[in-house]
LONUSE-237022 format. One record per residue (C-alpha): residue number from 0; residue in one letter; x, y, z. Coordinates in steps of 0.1 Angstrom, whole numbers. Layout:
<NUM 'A' <X Y Z>>
...
***
This chain:
<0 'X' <1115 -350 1761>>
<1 'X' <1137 -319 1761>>
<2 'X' <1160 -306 1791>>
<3 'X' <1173 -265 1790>>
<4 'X' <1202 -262 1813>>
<5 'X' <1203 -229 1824>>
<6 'X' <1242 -231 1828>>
<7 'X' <1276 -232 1815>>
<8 'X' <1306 -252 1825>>
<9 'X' <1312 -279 1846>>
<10 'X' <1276 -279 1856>>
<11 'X' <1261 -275 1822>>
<12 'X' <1280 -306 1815>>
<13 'X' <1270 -329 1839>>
<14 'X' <1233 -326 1839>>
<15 'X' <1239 -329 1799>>
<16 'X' <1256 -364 1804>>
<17 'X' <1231 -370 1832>>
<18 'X' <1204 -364 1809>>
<19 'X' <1212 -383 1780>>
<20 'X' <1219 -413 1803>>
<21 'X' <1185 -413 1810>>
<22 'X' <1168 -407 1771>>
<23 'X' <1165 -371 1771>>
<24 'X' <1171 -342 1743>>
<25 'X' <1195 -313 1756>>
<26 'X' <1194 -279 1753>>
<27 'X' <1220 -256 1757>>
<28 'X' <1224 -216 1764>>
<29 'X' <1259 -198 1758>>
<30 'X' <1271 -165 1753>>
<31 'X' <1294 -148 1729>>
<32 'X' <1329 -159 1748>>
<33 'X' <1307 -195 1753>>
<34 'X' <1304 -201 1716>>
<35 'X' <1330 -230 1716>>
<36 'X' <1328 -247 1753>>
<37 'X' <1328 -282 1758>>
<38 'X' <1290 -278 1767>>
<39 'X' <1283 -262 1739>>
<40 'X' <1291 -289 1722>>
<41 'X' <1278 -314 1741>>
<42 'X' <1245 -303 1733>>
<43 'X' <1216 -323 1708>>
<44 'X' <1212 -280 1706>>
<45 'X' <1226 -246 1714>>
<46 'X' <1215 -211 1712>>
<47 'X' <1232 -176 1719>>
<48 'X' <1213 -156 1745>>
<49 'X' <1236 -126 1743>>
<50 'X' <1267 -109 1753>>
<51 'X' <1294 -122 1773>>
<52 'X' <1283 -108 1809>>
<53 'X' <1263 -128 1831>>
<54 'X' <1239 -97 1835>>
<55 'X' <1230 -99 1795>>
<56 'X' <1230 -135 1788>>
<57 'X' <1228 -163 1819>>
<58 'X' <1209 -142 1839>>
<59 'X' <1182 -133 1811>>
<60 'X' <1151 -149 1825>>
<61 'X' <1132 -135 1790>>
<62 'X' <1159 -150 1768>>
<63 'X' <1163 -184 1781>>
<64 'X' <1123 -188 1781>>
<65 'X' <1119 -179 1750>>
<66 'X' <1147 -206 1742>>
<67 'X' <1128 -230 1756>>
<68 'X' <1098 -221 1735>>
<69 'X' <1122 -218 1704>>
<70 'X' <1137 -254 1711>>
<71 'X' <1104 -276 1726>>
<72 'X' <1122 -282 1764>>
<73 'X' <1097 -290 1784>>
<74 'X' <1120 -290 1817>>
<75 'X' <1145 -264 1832>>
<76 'X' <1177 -279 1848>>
<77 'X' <1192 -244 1866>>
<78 'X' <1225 -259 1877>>
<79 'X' <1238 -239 1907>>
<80 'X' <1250 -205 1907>>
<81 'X' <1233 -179 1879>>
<82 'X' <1192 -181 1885>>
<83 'X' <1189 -213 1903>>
<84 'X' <1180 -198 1933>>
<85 'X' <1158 -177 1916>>
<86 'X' <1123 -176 1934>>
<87 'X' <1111 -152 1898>>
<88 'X' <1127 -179 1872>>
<89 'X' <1110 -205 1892>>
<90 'X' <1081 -190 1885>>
<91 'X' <1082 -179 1853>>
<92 'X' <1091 -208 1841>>
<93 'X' <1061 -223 1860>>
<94 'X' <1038 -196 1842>>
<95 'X' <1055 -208 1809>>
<96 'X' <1042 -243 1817>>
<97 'X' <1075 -253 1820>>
<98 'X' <1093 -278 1847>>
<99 'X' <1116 -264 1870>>
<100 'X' <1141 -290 1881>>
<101 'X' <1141 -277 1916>>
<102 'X' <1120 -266 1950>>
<103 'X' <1090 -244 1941>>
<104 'X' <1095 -211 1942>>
<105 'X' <1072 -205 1972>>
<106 'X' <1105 -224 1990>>
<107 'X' <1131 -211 1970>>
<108 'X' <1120 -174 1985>>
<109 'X' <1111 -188 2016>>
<110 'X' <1145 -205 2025>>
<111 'X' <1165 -182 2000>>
<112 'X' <1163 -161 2032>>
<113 'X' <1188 -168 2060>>
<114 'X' <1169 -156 2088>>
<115 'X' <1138 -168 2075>>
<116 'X' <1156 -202 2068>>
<117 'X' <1169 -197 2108>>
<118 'X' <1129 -192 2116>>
<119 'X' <1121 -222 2098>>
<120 'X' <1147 -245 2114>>
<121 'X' <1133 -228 2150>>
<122 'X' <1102 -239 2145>>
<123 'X' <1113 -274 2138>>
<124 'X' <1128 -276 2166>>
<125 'X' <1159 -278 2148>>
<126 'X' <1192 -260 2172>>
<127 'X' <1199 -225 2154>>
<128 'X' <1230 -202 2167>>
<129 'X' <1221 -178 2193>>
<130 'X' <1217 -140 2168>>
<131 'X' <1190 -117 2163>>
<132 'X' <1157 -127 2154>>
<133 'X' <1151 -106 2121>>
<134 'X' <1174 -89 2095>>
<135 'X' <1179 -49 2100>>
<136 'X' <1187 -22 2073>>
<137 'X' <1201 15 2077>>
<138 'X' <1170 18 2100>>
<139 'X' <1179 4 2128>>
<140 'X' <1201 24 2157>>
<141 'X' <1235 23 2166>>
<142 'X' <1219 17 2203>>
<143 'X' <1198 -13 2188>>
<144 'X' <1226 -30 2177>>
<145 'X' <1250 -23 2201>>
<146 'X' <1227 -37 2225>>
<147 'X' <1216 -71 2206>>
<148 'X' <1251 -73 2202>>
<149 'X' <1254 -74 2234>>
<150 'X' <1226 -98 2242>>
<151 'X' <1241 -123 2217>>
<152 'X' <1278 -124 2229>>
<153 'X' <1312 -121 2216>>
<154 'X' <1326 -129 2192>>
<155 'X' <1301 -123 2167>>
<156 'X' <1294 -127 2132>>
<157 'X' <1274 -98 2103>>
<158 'X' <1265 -117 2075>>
<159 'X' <1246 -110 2051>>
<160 'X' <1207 -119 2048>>
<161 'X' <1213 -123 2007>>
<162 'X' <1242 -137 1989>>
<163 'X' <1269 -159 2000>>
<164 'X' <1305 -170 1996>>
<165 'X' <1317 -143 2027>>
<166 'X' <1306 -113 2012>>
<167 'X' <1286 -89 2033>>
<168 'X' <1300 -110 2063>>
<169 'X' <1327 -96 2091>>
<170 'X' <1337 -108 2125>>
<171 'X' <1335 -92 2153>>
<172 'X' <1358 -97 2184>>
<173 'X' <1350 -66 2204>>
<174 'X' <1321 -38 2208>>
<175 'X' <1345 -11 2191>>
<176 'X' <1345 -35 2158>>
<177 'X' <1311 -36 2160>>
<178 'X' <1292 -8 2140>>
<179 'X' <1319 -1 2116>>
<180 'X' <1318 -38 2106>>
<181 'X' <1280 -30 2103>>
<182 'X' <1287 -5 2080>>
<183 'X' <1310 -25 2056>>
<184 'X' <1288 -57 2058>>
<185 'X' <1261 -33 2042>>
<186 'X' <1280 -16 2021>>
<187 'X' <1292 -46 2008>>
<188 'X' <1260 -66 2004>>
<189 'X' <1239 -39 1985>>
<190 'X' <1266 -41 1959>>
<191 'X' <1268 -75 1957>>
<192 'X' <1231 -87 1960>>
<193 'X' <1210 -53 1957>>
<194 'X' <1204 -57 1993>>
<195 'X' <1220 -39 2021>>
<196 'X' <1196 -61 2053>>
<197 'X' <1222 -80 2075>>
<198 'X' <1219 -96 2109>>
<199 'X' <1238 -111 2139>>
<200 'X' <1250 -142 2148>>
<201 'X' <1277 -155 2177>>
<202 'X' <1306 -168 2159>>
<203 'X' <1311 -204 2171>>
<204 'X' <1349 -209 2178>>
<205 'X' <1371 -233 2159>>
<206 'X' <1338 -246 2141>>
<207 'X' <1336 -274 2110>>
<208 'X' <1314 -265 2081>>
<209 'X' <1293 -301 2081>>
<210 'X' <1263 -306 2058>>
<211 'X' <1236 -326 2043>>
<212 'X' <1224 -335 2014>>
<213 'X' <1191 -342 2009>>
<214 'X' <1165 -354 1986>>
<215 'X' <1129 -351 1986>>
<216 'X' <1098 -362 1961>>
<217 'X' <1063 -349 1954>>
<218 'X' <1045 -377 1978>>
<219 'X' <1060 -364 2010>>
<220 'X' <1092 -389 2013>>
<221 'X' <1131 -366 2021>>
<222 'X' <1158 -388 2025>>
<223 'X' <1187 -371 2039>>
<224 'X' <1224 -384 2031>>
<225 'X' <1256 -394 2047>>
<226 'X' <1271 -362 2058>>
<227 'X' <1299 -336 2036>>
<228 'X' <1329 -318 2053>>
<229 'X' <1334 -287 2039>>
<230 'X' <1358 -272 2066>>
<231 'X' <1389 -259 2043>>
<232 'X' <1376 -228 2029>>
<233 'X' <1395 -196 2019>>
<234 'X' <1379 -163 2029>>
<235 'X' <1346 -182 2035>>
<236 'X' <1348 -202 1999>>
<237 'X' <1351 -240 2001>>
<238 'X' <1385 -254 1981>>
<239 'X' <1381 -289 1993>>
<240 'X' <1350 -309 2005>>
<241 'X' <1351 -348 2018>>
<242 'X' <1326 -374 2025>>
<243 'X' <1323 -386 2054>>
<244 'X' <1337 -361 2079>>
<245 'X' <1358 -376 2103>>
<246 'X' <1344 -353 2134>>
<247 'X' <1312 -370 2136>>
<248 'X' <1302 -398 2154>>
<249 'X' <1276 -422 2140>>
<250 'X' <1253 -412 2165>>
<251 'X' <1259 -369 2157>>
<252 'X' <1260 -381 2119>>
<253 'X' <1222 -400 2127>>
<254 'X' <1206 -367 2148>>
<255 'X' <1220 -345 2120>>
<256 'X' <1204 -361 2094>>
<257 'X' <1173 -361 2114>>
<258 'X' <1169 -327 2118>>
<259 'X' <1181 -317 2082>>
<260 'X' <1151 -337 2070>>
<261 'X' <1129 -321 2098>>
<262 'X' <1136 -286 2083>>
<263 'X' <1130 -299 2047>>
<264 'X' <1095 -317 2058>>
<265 'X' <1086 -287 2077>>
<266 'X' <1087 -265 2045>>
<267 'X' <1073 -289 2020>>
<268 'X' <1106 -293 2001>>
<269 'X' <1114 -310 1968>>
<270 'X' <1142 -319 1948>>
<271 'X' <1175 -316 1960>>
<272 'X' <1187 -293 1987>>
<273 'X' <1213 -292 2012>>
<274 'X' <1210 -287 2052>>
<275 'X' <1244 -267 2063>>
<276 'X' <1255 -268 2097>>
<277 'X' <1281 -254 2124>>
<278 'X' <1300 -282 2143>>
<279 'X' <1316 -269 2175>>
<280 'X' <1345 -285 2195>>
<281 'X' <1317 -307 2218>>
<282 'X' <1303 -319 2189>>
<283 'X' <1273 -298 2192>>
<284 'X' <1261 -289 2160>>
<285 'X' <1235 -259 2148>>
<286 'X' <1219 -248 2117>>
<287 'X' <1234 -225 2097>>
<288 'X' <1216 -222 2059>>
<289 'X' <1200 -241 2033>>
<290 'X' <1212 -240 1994>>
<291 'X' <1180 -248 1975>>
<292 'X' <1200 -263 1948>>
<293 'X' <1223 -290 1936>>
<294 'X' <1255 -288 1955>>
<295 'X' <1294 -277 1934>>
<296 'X' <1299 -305 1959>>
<297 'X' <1276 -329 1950>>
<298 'X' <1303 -357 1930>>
<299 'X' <1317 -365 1966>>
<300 'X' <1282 -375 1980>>
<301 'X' <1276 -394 1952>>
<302 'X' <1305 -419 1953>>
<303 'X' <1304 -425 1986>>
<304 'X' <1270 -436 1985>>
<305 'X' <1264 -451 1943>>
<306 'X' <1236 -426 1940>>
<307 'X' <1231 -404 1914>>
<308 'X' <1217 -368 1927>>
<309 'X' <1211 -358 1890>>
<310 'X' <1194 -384 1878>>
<311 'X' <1172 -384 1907>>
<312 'X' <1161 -346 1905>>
<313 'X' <1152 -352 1869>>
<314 'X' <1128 -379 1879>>
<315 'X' <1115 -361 1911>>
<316 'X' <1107 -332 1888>>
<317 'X' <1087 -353 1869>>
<318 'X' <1070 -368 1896>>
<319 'X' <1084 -402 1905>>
<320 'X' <1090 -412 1941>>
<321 'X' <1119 -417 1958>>
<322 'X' <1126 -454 1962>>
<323 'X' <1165 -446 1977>>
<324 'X' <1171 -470 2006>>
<325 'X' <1176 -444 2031>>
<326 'X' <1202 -468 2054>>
<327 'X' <1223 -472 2020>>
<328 'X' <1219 -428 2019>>
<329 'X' <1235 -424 2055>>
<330 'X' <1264 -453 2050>>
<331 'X' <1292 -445 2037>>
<332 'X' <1306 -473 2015>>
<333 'X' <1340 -454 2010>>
<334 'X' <1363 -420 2016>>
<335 'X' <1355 -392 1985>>
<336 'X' <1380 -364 1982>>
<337 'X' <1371 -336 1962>>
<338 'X' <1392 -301 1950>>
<339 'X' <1382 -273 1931>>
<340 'X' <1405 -266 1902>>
<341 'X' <1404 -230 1893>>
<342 'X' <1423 -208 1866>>
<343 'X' <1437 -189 1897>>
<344 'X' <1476 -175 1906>>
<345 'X' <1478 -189 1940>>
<346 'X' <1511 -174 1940>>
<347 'X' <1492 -138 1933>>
<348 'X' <1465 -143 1961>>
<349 'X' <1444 -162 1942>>
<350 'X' <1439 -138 1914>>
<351 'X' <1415 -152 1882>>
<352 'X' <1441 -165 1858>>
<353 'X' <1419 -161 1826>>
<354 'X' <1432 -170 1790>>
<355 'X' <1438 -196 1763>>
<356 'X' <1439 -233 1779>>
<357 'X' <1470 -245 1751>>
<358 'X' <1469 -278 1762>>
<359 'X' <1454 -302 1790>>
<360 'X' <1461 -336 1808>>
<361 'X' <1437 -351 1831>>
<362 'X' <1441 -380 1854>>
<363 'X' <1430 -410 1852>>
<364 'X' <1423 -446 1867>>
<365 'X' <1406 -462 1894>>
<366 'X' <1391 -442 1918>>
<367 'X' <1394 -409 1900>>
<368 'X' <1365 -387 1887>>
<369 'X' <1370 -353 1865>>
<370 'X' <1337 -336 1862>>
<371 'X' <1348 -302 1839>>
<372 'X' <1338 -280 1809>>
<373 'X' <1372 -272 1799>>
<374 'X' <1389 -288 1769>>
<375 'X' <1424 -277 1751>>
<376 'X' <1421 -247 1727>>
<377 'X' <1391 -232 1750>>
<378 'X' <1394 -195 1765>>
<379 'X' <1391 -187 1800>>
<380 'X' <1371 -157 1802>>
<381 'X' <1373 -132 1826>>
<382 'X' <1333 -124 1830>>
<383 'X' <1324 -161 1856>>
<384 'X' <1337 -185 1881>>
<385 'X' <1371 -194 1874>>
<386 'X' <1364 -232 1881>>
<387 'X' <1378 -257 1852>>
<388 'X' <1372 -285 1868>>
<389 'X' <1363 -306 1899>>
<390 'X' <1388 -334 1909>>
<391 'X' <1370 -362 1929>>
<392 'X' <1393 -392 1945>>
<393 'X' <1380 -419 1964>>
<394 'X' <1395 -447 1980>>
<395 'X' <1382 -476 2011>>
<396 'X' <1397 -450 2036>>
<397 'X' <1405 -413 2039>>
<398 'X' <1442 -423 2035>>
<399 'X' <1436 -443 2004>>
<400 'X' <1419 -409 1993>>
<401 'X' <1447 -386 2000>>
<402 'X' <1470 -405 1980>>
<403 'X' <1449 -412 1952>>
<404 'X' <1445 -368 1956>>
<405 'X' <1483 -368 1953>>
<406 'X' <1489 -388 1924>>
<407 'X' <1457 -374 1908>>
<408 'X' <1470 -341 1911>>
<409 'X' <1510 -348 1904>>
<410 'X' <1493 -358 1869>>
<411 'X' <1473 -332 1862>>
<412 'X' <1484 -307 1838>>
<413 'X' <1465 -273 1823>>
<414 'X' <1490 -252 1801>>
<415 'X' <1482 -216 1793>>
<416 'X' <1469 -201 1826>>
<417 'X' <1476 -202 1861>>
<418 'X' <1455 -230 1883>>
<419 'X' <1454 -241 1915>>
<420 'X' <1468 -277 1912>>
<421 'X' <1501 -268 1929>>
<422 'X' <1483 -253 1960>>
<423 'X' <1465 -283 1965>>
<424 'X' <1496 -305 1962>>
<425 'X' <1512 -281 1987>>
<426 'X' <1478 -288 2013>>
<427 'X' <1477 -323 2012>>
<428 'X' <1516 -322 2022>>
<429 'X' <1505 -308 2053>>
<430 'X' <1501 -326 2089>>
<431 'X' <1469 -312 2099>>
<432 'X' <1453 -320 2067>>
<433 'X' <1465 -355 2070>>
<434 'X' <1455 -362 2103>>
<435 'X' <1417 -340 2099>>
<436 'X' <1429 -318 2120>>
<437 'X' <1410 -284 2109>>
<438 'X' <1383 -262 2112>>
<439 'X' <1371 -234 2092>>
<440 'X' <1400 -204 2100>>
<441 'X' <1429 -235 2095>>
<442 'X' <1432 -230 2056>>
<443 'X' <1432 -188 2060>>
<444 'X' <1456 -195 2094>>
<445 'X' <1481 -218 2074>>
<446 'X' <1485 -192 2043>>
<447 'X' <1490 -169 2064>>
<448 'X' <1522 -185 2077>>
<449 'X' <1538 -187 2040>>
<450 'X' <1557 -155 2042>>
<451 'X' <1558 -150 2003>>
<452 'X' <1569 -187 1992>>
<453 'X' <1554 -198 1961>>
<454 'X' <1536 -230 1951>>
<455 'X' <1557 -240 1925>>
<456 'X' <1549 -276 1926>>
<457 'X' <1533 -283 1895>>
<458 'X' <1540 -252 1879>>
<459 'X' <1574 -257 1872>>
<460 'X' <1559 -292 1851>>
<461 'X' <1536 -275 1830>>
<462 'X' <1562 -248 1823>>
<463 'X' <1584 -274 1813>>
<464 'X' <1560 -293 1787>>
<465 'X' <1546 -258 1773>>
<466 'X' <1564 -256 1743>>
<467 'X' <1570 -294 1736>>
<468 'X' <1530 -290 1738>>
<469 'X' <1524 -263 1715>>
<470 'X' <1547 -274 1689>>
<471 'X' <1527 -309 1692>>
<472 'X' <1493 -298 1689>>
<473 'X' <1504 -275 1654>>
<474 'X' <1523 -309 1642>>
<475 'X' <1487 -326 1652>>
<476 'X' <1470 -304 1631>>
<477 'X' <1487 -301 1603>>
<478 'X' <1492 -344 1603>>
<479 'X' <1452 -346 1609>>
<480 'X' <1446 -317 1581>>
<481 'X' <1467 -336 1550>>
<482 'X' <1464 -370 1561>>
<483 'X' <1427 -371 1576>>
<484 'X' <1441 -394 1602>>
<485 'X' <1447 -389 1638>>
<486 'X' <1484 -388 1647>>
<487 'X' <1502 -421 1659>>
<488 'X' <1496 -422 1696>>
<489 'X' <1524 -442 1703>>
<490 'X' <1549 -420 1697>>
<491 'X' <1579 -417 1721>>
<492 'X' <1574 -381 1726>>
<493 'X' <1536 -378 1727>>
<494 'X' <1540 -401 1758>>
<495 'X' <1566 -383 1772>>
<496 'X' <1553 -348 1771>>
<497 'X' <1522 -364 1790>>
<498 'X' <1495 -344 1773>>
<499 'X' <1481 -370 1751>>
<500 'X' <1444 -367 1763>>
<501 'X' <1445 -330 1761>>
<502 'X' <1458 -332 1728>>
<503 'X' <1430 -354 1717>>
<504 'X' <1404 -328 1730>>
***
């Protein structure tokens, strides 16, 4: 049996080691700047689909099918991000009498849609935010607006029906914001998604980002999980995500799981999904979207708990039924941390830092997982998500976990480009982070108070073992290339540059 991912990177990767785990051939896709990533060669096999840009090669539902009919892969592992939430590559590959490791496309569509995801959950007599009851385009009035407006309350939120990671969304504090905020959210969303439909929503003050993860088979069983906070996000993009959330209550953390499985039921959902939620200062919480996918944030659900999500859609696709112990699900057995290393100046607002990874140094030790598809000599490029890597700490309590995070990151080198390990070493320095202090404006609030300084931190490290790396890797070469043999690891000066592992890669 064959698996296509449908991916690159960090993704790619893991359902590759997920899959071979459990017996199966893999198959993967890359483009011309993919030819030698880590999941390339990873792969039992590896075809070109195109170009560099997503829009010529990942997103090519013609050229990865007729991989798949090239290469014998009888199931299609999307990943997240790309097609995944593709209802039209759900289906074709259905029509292709292929597996799709995911919902069916009927749901994919169906809770694709925010409002009709917000219908859904109304139905279920799940709570929903108070906001307008369909999506509206260039058709509808400035009256219309202004009055649901109106109806809803202030503050409000425009987000987007399509899309997601804050674009096509804008707050709204006051009626005079109101239609020219309309007017960029559209603007913004038929660029991004190809379509400009947006709707209303009251903007729930100080909220946490709270949601499940879920699970469910072909015979009717959804087991929801122990609960993921995903509060520190940057212009509406998480950076950090923990498990279990310190906000809830077991009794909050029981009901919320409930109705996160009531929605899924209610549609007929399979495979692995995720129920998001608002959490407001009463610990009232209300639904907010469903990702019909595997989670970036999946790792931290999956320590804290000893099951595999991967494995498991794999064998849902193929039709097995859930036997997960749904107490052992919702109990956390321990604190996961987990921090989204991206090739990105934080120093430079964030900007991509594409470009040749010279050398890399990972963490390691107990406690520590580094799920990435980024190894020494590879090149960043600038045409995808940024992300190298996903740091994941866990310890027996959420302060065990924050200083496992420090010492993970204090080790973690990546010389070349620009990341966002010394941002993150900066955060976990702070007092409201420490204490779980935070809801979804803190992380924009607290850059906001910078004033200019720069994050330094770990920086200044890599800087200082840049050259002492290069000049080891050529010696590495050159020793491997005459002598055949790897290079004595116990040198005095391989263990001081600390780049050893990346060396190796």
């Amino acid at each position: 049996m064959k698996v296509l991912i449908a991916n690159r990177g960090e993704i790619a990767v893991r359902v590759m080691r997920a899959c071979k785990e459990l017996g199966f051939g893999t198959v993967a896709v890359y483009s011309d700047c993919d030819r030698n990533a880590l999941h390339v060669r990873l792969a039992d096999e590896a075809f070109h689909i195109g170009p560099s840009p997503a829009s010529e090669s990942y997103l090519r539902i013609d050229k990865i099918l007729d991989v798949a009919k090239r290469s014998g892969a009888t199931l299609v592992h999307p990943g997240y991000g790309f097609l995944a939430e593709n209802e039209e590559f759900g289906q074709a590959c259905v029509d292709a009498g292929l597996t799709f490791v995911g919902p069916t496309p009927h749901v994919i569509a169906l809770m694709g849609s925010k409002t009709a995801a917000r219908q859904a959950a109304i139905a279920a007599g799940v709570p929903v935010v108070p906001g307008t009851a369909d999506p509206f385009g260039d058709d509808a009035t400035d009256a219309w607006i202004t009055s649901e407006a109106a109806r809803i309350g202030y503050p409000l939120v425009v987000k987007a029906v399509s899309g997601g990671g804050g674009k096509g969304m804008r707050t709204v504090a006051t009626p005079e914001e109101l239609l020219p905020s309309v007017r960029t959210a559209r603007s913004e969303a038929g660029s991004a998604f190809g379509d400009s439909a947006v709707y209303l929503e009251r903007r729930i003050i100080k909220p946490r980002h709270i949601e499940i993860q879920l699970l469910g088979d072909h015979h009717g069983t959804v087991i929801p999980f122990v609960e993921r906070e995903c509060s520190i996000q940057r212009r509406h993009q998480k950076v950090v995500e923990e498990s279990p959330s310190l906000a809830l209550s077991v009794e909050t953390r029981t009901a919320m799981a409930e109705c996160a499985a009531m929605v899924a039921r209610s549609v007929g959902y399979t495979n692995a999904g995720t129920i998001e939620f608002l959490l407001d200062e009463h610990e009232q919480f209300y639904f907010l979207e469903m990702n019909t996918r595997l989670q970036v944030e999946h790792p931290v659900t999956e320590q804290v708990t000893g099951i595999d999500l991967v494995h498991w859609q794999l064998r849902i696709a193929l039709g097995e039924k859930l036997t997960i112990d749904p107490v052992q699900a919702l109990t956390p057995r321990m604190h996961a941390i987990e921090c989204r290393i991206y090739a990105e100046d934080p120093d430079k607002g964030f900007m991509p830092s594409p470009g040749l990874v010279r050398a890399l140094s990972t963490p390691s030790g107990p406690g520590i997982r580094d799920d990435r598809g980024v190894t020494a000599g590879f090149e960043i490029p600038i045409f995808y998500d940024s992300m190298i890597a996903k740091l994941v700490v866990w310890g027996d309590t959420r302060t065990d976990a924050v200083a496992r995070l420090r010492r993970a990151l204090d080790e973690y080198r990546v010389v070349g480009v620009k990341t966002t390990t010394p941002f993150f070493q900066w955060l976990t320095e702070q007092p409201e982070f420490l204490e779980g202090r935070f809801d979804t404006t803190y992380l924009d609030n607290l850059l906001k108070t910078r004033q200019g300084q720069v994050f330094a931190v770990a920086d200044a490290a890599a800087e200082r073992d840049a050259t002492v790396a290069v000049a080891l890797m050529s010696w590495f070469r050159a020793h491997r290339a005459v002598t055949g043999t790897a290079a004595p690891t116990t040198s005095g000066v391989w263990r001081q540059s600390g780049l050893r592992e990346g060396l190796r890669n």
